[in-house]
C-alpha positions as CSV (number, residue, x, y, z in Angstrom):
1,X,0.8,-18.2,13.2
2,X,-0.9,-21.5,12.1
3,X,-0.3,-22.8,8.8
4,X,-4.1,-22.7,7.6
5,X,-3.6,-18.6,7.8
6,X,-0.2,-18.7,6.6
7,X,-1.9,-20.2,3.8
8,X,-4.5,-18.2,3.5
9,X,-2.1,-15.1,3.5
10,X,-0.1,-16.3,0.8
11,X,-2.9,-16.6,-1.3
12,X,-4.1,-13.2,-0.8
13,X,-0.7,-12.2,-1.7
14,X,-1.3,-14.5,-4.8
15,X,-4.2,-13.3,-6.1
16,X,-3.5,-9.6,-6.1
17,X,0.3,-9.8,-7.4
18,X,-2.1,-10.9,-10.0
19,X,-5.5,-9.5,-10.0
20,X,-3.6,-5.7,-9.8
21,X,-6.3,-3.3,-8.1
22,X,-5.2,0.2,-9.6
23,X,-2.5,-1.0,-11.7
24,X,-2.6,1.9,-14.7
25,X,-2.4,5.4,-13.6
26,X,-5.6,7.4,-14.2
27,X,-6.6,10.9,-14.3
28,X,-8.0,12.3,-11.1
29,X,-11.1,13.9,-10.8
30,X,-11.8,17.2,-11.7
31,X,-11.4,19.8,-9.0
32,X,-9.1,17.2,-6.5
33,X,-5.3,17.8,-5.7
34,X,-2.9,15.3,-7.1
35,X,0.5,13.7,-6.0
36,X,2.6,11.5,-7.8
37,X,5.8,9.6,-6.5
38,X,7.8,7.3,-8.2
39,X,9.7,4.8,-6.2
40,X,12.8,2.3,-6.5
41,X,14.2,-0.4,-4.6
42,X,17.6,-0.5,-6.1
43,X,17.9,-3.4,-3.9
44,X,15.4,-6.0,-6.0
45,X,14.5,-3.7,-8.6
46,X,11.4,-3.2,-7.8
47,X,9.8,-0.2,-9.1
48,X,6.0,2.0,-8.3
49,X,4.9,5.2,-9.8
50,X,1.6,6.2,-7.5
51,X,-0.9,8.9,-8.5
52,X,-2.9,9.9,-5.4
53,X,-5.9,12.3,-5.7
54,X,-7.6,14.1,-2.3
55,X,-10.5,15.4,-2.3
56,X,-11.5,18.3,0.3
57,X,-14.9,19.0,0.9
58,X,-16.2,20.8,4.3
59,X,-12.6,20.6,5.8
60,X,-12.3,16.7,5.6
61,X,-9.6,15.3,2.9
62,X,-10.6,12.0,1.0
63,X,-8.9,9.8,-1.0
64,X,-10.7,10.2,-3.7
65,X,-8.0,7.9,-6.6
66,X,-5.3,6.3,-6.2
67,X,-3.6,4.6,-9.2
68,X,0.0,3.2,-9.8
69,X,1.9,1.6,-12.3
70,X,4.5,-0.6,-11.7
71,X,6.2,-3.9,-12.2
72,X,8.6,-6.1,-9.3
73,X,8.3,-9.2,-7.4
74,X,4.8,-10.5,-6.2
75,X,5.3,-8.8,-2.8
76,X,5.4,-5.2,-4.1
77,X,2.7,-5.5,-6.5
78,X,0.4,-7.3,-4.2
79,X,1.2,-4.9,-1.6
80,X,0.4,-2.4,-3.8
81,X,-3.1,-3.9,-5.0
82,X,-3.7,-4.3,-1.3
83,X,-3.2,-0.3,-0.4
84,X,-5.4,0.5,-3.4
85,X,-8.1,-1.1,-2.2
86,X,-8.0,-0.5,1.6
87,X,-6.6,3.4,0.7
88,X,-9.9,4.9,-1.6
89,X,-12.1,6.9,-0.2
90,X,-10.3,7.4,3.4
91,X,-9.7,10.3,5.3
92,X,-6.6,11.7,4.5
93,X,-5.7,10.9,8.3
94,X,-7.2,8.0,9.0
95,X,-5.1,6.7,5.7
96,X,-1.8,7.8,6.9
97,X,-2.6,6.2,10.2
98,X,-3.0,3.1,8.3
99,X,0.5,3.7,6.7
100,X,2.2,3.8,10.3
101,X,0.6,0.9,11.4
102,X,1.9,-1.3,8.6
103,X,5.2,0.4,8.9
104,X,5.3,-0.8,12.5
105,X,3.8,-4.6,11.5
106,X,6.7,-4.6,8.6
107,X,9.7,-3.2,10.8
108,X,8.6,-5.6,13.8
109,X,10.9,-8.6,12.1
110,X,7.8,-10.7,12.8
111,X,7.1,-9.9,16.5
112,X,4.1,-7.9,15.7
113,X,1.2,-9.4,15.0
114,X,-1.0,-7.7,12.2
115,X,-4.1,-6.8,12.8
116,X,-6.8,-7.6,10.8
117,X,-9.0,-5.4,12.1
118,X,-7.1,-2.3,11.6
119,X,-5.0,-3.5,8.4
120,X,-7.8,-5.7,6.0
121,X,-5.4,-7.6,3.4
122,X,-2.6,-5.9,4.6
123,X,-2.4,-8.3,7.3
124,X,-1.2,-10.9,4.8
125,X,2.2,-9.4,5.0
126,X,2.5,-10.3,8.7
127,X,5.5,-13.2,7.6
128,X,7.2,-11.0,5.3
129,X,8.5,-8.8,8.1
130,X,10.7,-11.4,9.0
131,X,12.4,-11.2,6.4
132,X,14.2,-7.8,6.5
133,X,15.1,-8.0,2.3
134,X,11.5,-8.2,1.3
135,X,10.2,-5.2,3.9
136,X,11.5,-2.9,1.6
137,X,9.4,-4.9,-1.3
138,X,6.2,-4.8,1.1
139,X,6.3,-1.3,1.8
140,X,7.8,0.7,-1.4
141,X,4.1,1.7,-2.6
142,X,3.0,3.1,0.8
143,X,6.3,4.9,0.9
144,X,5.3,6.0,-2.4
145,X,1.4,7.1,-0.9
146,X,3.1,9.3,1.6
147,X,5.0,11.1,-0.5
148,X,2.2,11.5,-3.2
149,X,-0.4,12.8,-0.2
150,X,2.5,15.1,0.7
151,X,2.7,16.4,-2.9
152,X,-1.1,16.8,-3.1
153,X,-1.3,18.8,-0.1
């Protein structure tokens, strides 16, 4: 990966460890099923409660809310500004397909190549799958979006 995007990546990173898309857990809307996980990485401390809300109308499942509240290293709380924003108002499906693809990026220890195509922002997380202590840091709130679709199902 060149520099320039490396760059570029961390920055993303940067700017929504502090810009926090969906940071505060709000009500879902009226009439949608709701999940909530909380999650922990004993090993950093790291820490996510998510609130997922899907929304079923003529047999297709949207992702109507998602909200978490959390606190951790830049990594986890970027990550899971990132998923907010990518995660609203997809099919239920499509959604957990985007959770196995950045499962596969972040277990890859860097041999996988995001793409940015498929993954948006999430891409920016590309360099932190080589580093097997932060994975677990990168991928606690999608973990957490899993389980919460589970729970809302």
């Amino acid at each position: 990966m060149s520099s320039d995007l490396e760059q570029l990546y961390q920055q993303i990173i940067l700017e929504h460890s502090k810009l926090r898309h969906g940071a505060g857990l709000v009500e879902a809307p009226e009439g949608d099923k709701v999940g909530e996980s909380h999650m922990l990485n004993p090993t950093c401390g790291d820490e996510i409660t998510l609130r997922a809300a899907v929304h079923q109308s003529q047999g297709a499942q949207t992702l109507s809310s998602i909200s978490w509240d959390g606190q951790g290293c830049s990594i986890s709380m970027a990550s899971a500004s990132v998923l907010h924003d990518l995660g609203l108002n997809l099919d239920r499906d499509e959604l957990l397909k985007l959770v196995d693809e950045f499962r596969t990026v972040m277990r890859s220890r860097g041999t996988i190549e995001a793409d940015e195509e498929i993954l948006g922002d999430a891409a920016a997380f590309s360099g932190v799958s080589k580093y097997p202590a932060r994975v677990k840091c990168a991928m606690l709130a999608w973990v957490a979006l899993e389980e919460a679709l589970l729970a809302a199902n």
